[in-house]
C-alpha positions in Angstrom: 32.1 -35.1 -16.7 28.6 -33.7 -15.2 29.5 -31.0 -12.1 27.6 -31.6 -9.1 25.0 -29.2 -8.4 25.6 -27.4 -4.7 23.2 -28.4 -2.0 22.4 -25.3 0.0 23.0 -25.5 4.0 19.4 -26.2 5.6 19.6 -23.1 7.7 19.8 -21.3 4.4 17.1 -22.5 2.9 14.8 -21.9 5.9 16.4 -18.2 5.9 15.3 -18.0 2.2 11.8 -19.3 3.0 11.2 -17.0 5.7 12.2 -13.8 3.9 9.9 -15.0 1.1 7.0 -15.2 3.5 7.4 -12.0 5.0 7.2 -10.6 1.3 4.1 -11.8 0.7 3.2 -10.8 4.5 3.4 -6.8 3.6 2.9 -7.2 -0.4 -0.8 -8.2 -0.1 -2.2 -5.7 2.5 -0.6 -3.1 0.2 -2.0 -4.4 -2.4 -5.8 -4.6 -1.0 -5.2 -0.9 0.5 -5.0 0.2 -3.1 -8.8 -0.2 -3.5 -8.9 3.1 -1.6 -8.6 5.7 -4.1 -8.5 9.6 -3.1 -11.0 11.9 -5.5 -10.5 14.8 -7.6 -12.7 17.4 -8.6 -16.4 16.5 -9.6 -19.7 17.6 -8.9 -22.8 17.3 -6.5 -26.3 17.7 -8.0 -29.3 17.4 -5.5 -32.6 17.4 -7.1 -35.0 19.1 -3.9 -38.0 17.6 -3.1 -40.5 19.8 -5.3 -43.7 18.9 -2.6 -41.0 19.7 0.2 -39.2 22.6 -1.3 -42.8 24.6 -2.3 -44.4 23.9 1.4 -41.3 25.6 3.0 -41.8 28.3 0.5 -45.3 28.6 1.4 -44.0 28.7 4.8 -41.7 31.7 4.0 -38.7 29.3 4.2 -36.4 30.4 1.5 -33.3 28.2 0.1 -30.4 30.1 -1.0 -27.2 28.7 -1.9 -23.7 30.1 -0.9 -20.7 30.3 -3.0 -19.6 28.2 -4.8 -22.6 26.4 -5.0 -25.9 27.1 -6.9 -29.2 27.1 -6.7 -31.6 26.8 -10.1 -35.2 26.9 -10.4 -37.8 25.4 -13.1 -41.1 25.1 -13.9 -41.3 22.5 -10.9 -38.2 21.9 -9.9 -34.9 23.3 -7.7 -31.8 22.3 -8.1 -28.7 22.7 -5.6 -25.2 21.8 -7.4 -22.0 22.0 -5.4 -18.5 21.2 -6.5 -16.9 17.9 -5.0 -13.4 19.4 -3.7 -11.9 16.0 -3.0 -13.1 12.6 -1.1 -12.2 8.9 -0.6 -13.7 5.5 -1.9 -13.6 2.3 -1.9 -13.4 0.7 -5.4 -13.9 -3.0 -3.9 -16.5 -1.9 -1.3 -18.1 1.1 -3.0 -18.2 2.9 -0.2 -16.5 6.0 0.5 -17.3 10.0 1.4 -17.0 13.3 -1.0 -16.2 16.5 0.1 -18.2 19.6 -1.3 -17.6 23.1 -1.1 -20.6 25.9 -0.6 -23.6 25.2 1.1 -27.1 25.9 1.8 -28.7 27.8 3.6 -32.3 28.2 4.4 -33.9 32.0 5.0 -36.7 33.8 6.9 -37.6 37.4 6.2 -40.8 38.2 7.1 -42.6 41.5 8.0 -44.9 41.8 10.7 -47.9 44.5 10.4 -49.4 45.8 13.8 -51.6 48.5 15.0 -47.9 50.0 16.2 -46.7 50.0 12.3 -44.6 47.5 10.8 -41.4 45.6 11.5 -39.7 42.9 10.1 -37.4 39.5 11.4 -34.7 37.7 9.9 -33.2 34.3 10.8 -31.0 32.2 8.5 -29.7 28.6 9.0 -26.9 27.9 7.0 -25.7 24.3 6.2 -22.0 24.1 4.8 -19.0 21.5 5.0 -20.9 18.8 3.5 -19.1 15.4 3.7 -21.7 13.2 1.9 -20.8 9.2 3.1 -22.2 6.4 1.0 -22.0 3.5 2.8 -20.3 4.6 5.6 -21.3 5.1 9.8 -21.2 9.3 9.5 -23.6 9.3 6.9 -24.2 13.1 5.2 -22.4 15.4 8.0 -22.8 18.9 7.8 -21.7 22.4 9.8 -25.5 23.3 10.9 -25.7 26.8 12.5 -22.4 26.4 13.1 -21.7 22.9 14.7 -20.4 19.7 12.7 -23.4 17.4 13.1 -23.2 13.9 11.5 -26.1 12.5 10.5 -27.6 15.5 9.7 -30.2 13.7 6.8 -31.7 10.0 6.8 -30.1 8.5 3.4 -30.9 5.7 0.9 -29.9 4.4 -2.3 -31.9 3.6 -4.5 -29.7 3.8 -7.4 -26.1 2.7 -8.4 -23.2 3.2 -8.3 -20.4 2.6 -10.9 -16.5 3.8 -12.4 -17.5 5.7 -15.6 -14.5 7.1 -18.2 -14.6 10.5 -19.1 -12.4 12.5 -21.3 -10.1 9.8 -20.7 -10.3 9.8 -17.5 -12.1 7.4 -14.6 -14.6 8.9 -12.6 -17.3 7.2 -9.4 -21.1 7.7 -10.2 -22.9 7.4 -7.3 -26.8 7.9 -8.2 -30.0 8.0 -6.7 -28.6 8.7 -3.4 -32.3 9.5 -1.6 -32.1 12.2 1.4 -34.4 12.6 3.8 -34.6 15.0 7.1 -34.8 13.1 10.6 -35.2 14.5 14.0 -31.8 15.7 13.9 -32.3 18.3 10.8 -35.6 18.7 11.5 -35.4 19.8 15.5 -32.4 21.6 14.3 -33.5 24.1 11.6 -37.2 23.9 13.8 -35.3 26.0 16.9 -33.6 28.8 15.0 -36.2 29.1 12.2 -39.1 30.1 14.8 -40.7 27.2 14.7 -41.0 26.5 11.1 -39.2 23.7 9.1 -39.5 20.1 7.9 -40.5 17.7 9.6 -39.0 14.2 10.3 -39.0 12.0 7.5 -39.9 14.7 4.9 -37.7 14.1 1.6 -35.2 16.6 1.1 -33.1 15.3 -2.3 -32.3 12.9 -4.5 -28.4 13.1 -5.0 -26.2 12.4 -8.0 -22.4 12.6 -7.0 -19.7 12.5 -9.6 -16.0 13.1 -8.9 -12.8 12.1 -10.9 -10.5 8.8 -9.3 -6.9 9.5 -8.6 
């Protein structure tokens, strides 16, 4: 003889239902927040503007970078690296912001030669604290002199960017990030460096950033 199969209560199976629901409900915003990934270690390379970089040399504006960063010069070329000290993007998105440590920092030393006998002046404007955002309202904020200033370069891509595996391990490539200075940088380095600097527009870099997903 078959056994009847128990018919749940209605209330029950409502109860049941709603649980279920509310599941879902807090399951799927978790599982879209996971597109946010924190980053590791890495590396920022900025290729300078070689027209730029020789007419503020030309106009006694020297870069130097500060530790741990570093600054390399070829035949035509100067390049910045800094290390990417951690970060966040967006894997859905790609868009996101990578923390570096160092910095740059542009230099005057010039003497002066009178009929009173020589002297000299010195001025620096150091640039640390870079949070480089791709795809994001800050844009490339830096300490300037100083004072946290987003917006501190004009930016464009012009490149890609892409999740790369290396050494076993998954890694953002973000490249031909384009920088450029704007009135901010430009008015900014102009008043402390006597006048001299870049002007708006000017290129500064083109920017490779590489830094490991967690």
């Amino acid at each position: 003889m078959a056994m009847s199969r128990p018919v749940r209560p209605a209330p029950i199976v409502a109860a049941v239902a709603t649980v279920a629901a509310l599941i879902v409900f807090l399951v799927v915003p978790a599982a879209a927040s996971a597109a946010t990934r924190s980053l590791g270690t890495g590396t920022a390379t900025f290729r300078l503007d070689s027209l730029e970089t020789a007419t503020l040399m030309d106009d006694l504006l020297m870069p130097l970078a500060g530790t741990p960063a570093k600054l390399s010069f070829g035949a035509t070329t100067a390049t910045f690296t800094a290390p990417v000290s951690g970060g966040r993007w967006n894997t859905t998105t790609k868009h996101g912001t990578f923390l570096l440590r160092g910095g740059l920092t542009f230099v005057l030393a010039e003497e002066i030669v009178t009929e009173n006998g020589t002297s000299g002046q010195f001025v620096q404007f150091p640039m640390t604290g870079w949070r480089i955002g791709v795809g994001t309202s800050a844009g490339v904020s830096v300490v300037a002199n100083g004072a946290r200033t987003p917006g501190f370069f004009d930016q464009s891509l012009n490149g890609t960017t892409s999740i790369v595996t290396l050494h076993g391990h998954k890694y953002v490539k973000v490249t031909g990030l384009g920088l450029s200075f704007n009135a901010t940088s430009a008015g900014a380095i102009s008043s402390v460096m006597l006048g001299r600097g870049p002007n708006a527009a000017d290129p500064f870099a083109s920017v490779t950033l590489l830094a490991r997903l967690r």
